[in-house]
N, C-alpha and C positions, 0 to 999 in steps of 0.2 A: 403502450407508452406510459399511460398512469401507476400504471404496476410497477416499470421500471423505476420511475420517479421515488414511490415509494418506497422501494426495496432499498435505493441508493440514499433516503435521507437517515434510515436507520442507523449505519457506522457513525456519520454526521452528528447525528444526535447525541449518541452513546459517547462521544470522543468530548462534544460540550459537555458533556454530564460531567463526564469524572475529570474534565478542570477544572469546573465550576468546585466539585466537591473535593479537590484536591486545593483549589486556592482557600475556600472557607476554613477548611482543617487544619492548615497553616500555621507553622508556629518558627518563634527567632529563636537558634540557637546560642549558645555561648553567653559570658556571662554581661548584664548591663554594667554601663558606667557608672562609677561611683568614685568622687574625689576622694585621694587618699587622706587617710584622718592626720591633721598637723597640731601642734599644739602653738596657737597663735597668743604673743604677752598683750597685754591689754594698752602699753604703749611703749615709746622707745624711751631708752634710761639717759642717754643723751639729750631728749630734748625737757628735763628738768634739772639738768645741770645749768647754770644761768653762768654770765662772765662776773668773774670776783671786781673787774672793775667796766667803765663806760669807757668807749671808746671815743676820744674826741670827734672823729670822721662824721657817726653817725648818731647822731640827737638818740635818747631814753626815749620820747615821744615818737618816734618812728615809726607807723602805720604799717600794721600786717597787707601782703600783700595777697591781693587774692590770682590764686593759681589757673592760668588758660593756658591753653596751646599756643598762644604769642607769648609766650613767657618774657621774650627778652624782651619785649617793650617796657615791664619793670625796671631796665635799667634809663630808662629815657635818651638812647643815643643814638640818632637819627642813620649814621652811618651804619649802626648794628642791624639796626632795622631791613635797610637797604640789601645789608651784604645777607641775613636770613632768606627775603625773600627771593633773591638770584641763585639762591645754593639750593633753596626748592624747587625753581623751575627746569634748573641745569644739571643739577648732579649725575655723574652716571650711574655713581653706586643705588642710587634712589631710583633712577630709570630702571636698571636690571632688577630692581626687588618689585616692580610694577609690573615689569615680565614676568616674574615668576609667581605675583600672583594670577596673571592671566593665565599661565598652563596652567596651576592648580583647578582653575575653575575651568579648562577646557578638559582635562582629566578627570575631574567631577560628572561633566558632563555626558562623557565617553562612558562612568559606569553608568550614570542614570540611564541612560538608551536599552540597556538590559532589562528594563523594568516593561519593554515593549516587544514585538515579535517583529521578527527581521523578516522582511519581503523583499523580493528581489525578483526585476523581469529579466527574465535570459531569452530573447527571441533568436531564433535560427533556422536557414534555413539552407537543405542540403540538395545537392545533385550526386549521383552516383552511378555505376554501372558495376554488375558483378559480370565472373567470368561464365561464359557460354559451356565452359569446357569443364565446372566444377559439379559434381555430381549433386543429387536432391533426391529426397524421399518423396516427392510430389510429381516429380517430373518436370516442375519448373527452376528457376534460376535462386530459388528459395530467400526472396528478399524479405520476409517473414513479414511481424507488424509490430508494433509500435505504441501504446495508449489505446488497445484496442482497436487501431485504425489501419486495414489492409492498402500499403502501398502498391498496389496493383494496378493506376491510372497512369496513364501521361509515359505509356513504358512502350519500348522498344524491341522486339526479338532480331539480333542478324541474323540477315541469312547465310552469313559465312561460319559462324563462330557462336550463336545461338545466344549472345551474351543479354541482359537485362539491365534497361538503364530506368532509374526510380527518380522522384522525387520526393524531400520530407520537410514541413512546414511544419516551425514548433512554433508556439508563442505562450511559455507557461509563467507564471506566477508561483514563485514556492516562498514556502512559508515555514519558519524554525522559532522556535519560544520553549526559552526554559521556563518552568512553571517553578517558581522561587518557594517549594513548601518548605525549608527549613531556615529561611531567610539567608542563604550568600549571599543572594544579589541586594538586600537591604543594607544586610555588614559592610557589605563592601563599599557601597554607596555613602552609608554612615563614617567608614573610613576616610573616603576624596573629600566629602565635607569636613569634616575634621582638618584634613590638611588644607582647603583651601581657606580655613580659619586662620592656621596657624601661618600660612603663608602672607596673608592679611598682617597678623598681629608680627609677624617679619618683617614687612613694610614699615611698622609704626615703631621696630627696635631700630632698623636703619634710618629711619625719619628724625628719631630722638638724639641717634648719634653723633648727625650729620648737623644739628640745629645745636649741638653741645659743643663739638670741636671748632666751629663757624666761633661760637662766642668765647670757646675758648682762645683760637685763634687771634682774635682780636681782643683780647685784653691783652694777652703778650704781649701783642705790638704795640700797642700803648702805655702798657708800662714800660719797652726797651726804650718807648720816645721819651718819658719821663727820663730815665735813666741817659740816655743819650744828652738831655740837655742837661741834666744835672751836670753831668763830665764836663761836655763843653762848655760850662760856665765855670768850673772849677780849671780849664785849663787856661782861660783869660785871665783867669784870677793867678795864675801863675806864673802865666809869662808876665805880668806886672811885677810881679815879686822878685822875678828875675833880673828885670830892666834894676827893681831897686837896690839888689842884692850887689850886682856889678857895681853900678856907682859906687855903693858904700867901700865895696872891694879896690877902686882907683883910686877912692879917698883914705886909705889905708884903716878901716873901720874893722874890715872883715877881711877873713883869710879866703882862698879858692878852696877850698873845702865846701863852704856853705854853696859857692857857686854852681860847685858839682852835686849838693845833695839838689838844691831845686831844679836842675836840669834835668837830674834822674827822675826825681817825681811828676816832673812836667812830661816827659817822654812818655811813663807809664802808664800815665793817664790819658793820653794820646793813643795811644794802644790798644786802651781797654777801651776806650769811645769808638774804636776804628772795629771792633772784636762785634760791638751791641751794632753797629751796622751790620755786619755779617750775618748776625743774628736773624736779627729784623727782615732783611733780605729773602733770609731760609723760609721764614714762617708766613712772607707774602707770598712767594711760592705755594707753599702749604696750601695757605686761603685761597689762589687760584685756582687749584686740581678742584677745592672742594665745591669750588664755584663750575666746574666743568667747564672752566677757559684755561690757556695755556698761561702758565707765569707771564710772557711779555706783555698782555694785555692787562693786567692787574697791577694797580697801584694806590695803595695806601695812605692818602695824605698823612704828613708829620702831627702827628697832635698829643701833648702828654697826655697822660689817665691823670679824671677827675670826675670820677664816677664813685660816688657810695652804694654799698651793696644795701639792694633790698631787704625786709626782715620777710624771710619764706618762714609761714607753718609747719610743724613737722607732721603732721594728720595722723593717722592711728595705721598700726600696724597690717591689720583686717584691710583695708583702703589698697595694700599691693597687691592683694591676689587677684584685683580686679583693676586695676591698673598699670598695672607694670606689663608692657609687653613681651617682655623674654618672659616671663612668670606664664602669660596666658598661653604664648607657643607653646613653652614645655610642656602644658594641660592637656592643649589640643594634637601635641604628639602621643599623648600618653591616650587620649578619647581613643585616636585613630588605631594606634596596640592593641587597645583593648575589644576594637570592633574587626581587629583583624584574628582575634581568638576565634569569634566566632565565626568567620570564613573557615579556617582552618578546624574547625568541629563542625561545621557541615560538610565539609568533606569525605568525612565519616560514613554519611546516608547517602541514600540512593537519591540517584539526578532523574528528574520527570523531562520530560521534552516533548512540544509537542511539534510535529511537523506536517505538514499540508503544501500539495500543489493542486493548483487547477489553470488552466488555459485552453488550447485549442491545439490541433495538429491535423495535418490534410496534407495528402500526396500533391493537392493542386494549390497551388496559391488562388488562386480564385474563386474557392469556399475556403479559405484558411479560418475567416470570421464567422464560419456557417454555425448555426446552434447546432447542429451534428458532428459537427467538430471537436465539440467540447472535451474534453478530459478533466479527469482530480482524481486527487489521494488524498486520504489525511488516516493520522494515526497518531496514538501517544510513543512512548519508548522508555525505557527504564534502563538508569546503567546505577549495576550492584555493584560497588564495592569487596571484592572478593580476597583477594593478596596485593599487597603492593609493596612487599619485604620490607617490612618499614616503615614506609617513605610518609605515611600520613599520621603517627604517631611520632616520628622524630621532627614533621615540619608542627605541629601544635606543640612541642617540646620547645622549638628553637621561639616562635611565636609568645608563646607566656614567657621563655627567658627575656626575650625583648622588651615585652611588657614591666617586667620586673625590672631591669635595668631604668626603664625609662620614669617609674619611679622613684628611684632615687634620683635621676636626673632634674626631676620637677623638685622632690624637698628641697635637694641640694641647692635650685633656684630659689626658692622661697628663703632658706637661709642666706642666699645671698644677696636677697633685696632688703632683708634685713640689716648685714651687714653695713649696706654701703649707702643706707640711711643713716645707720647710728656714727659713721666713720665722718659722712658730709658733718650732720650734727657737733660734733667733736673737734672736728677743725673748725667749723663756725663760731663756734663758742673761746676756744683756747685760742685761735690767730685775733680775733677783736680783742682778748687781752694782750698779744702779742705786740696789738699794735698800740694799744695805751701804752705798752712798755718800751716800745721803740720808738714812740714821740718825744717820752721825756729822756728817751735817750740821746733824740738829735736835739735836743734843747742844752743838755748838759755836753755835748759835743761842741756846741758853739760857746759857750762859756767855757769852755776847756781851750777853746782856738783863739778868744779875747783877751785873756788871761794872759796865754803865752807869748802873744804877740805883745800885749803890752811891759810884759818883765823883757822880753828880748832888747828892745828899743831901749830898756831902761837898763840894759846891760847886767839882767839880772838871772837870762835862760841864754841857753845857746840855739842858735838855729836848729839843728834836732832835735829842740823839742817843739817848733813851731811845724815841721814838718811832720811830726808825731802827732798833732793836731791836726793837721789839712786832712792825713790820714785817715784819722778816724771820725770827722766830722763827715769826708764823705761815705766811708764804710757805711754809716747810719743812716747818710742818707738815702745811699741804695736798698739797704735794708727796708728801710718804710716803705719805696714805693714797692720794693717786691714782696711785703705781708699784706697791701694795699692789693693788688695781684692776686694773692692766694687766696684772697676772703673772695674779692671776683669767681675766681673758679670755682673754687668753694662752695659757692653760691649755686653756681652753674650744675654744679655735679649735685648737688642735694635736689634739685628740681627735676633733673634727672632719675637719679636715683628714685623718686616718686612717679615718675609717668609720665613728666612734663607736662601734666595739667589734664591730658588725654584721658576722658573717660569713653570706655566703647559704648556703654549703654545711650551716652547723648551724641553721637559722633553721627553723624548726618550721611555717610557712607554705608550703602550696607551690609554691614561686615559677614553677617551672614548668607546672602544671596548665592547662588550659583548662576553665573547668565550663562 
């Protein structure tokens, strides 16, 4: 029995050796990651362009604001606040990009498991009879054996028919492990992390979007209230003008000409106030979906905009490539390419495997557990790579092409986070002069509407030019609050445009984890 023992740990042995010496020797194919070289400008040419003039809105003394991930509390408006923090808890679009980080990191997980050997119990157990009437080299029913173990208990001979009935009790353990020497199974692994990075830094490009269109959303609506009451105050203003306009017309002052121009203008403007609800209507809507409630639940109270835009930093160019989250996706797409090279080049070489069973088996279930019982196998395996017409030279072809594309896909990001910094910048700069110039435009509007009112009365204009006046007093007025509006967004989209404050390295999540 000691003999046996020995004779049987030799395979054993020899089978740990050369995995042991086969993991040591070990090496990762394909090639490592390396960011591709950009050439990064030292700052953006927008943000030393200054406004030729000060914008009354916002004071010269105005405190740089420092950049977090509550971004919109820089604008101090409690309602913003509110509607931010609802449209995080509820969104769907922000729910589904939470799901799809969670398959990432259960697909991650899925390759890591490959880094261990697959066991598996398959217990069974069988009854059988063969026929009496099939011939055998023995003279018996030839139920053979099995793991070494002669089913020959527990059996039956008829006496009609000669037949053999058997029983077979297995209870094995088998055991399968690729032994990873040219590194697949690390690539691969290397790749699901990669993507459950990038599936991460997907979360934080929907997160950004979802906290931009929120505040974009709500500056609309508050400048269409602005705008709303401006009209309705200018249509009071009219129907007086009316009431006066008639009188003078019974008192034979004025002809029904003038009667019909200010009816017209009063209508129109009636119109275009009726048009800015319509608006408004849309865009509360809007704010509901992003709130993940249904429009009837959502409502807006009336409040005009009178919010001055924050003064944002513009931070240095270097600052996106780690901050911008579509910029760190397209990285972590281009890591996971390039760790799928090297999948696809150890494809190349020969696959080790090691495979092992051992358990037990007994014609009787009642030594099934007997150490006599016992069984095993084990043994490595090798599969060469011989012809595959192709097929593993055109999929490392298709592989590096994808890799390459997705190169350019990540510059092409990087130029566009540049872009639409220098574009926020740019409108930031030029709408605060827009709006110095369209303040002293509604200033000169109203002396242009004083003016003509007082030559009218004095019989010295005709009512079409006081109408000419209402006109364009309110034109400028709408104007103001819609450059008032744009510097908002403006604002919104540059903070954006940077990361919205978001750095991963201090981000309390762990973006790189796999659970």
């Amino acid at each position: 029995m000691m003999q046996t023992r020995n004779t049987a740990s030799r395979p054993i042995g020899f089978s740990f050796l050369c995995l042991c010496s086969l993991t040591v020797t070990s090496c990762t194919v394909g090639p490592d990651y390396r960011r591709p070289d950009m050439s990064v400008p030292a700052g953006f040419k927008s943000a030393t362009q200054s406004s030729t003039t000060t914008p009354t809105t916002m004071p010269t003394t105005a405190p740089v604001a420092a950049l977090t991930t509550d971004w919109w509390r820089l604008f101090g408006d409690a309602t913003l606040n509110q509607l931010e923090e609802d449209a995080t808890r509820a969104n769907t679009d922000l729910q589904a990009a939470v799901a799809r980080v969670t398959q990432a990191r259960a697909a991650a997980r899925v390759v890591r498991s490959e880094f261990y050997p697959v066991v598996t119990l398959d217990p069974s157990i069988e009854r059988a009879r063969t026929s009496g009437n099939r011939s055998t080299t023995n003279g018996g029913s030839g139920s053979g054996t099995t793991g070494g173990t002669t089913n020959n208990t527990n059996s039956n001979r008829s006496s009609t028919s000669g037949g053999r009935t058997s029983t077979n009790v297995r209870v094995p353990f088998d055991l399968s492990y690729e032994i990873d020497v040219w590194g697949r199974v690390r690539r691969s692994y290397e790749a699901s992390v990669a993507q459950v990075r990038a599936a991460q830094d997907d979360y934080q490009v929907v997160l950004q979007t979802l906290q931009a269109d929120v505040a974009q959303n709500y500056f609309n609506i508050r400048s269409l209230d602005s705008q709303s009451q401006i009209l309705r105050e200018n249509v009071e203003s009219y129907k007086k003008q009316i009431e006066l306009v008639q009188t003078q017309k019974r008192a034979g002052l004025v002809g029904q000409t003038d009667v019909v121009q200010a009816q017209t203008l009063l209508n129109s403007t009636i119109a275009q106030e009726i048009d800015i609800r319509r608006q408004r209507a849309d865009l509360e809507h809007a704010l509901a979906v992003l709130l993940g409630r249904p429009p009837s639940e959502i409502t807006v109270t009336v409040e005009p905009l009178a919010i001055a835009p924050p003064v944002i930093p513009g931070g240095l160019p270097a600052d996106l490539l780690r901050r911008r989250p579509d910029v760190l996706r397209a990285e972590q797409d281009l890591v996971a390419a390039n760790a799928q090279v090297g999948v696809a080049t150890a494809a190349f070489y020969p696959t080790f495997r090691l495979t092992g069973a051992a358990g037990f088996e007994s014609a009787d279930l009642r030594h099934a557990l007997d150490w006599e019982s016992r069984v095993w196998s084990i043994g490595p395996s090798v599969s060469i790579p011989i012809f595959e017409g192709g097929q593993l030279d055109a999929n490392l072809q298709q592989v590096k092409a994808r890799y390459e594309e997705l190169v350019a896909t990540y510059r092409g990001n990087v130029l566009g986070a540049y872009r639409d910094v220098e574009d926020s910048l740019t409108d930031l700069h030029l709408r605060a002069d827009a709006a110095q110039a369209q303040d002293l435009a509604v200033q000169s509007a109203r002396e242009y509407l004083r003016l003509s009112t007082v030559q009218y009365k004095g019989g010295l204009a005709t009512y079409l030019q006081v109408i000419d006046a209402e006109r364009t007093l309110l034109t400028n007025e709408l104007s103001a609050v819609q450059i008032l509006n744009q510097r908002l967004v403006s604002t919104v989209l540059l903070i954006k445009s940077m990361g919205g404050g978001w750095d991963p390295q201090a981000d309390s999540g762990p973006r790189d984890a796999v659970r």
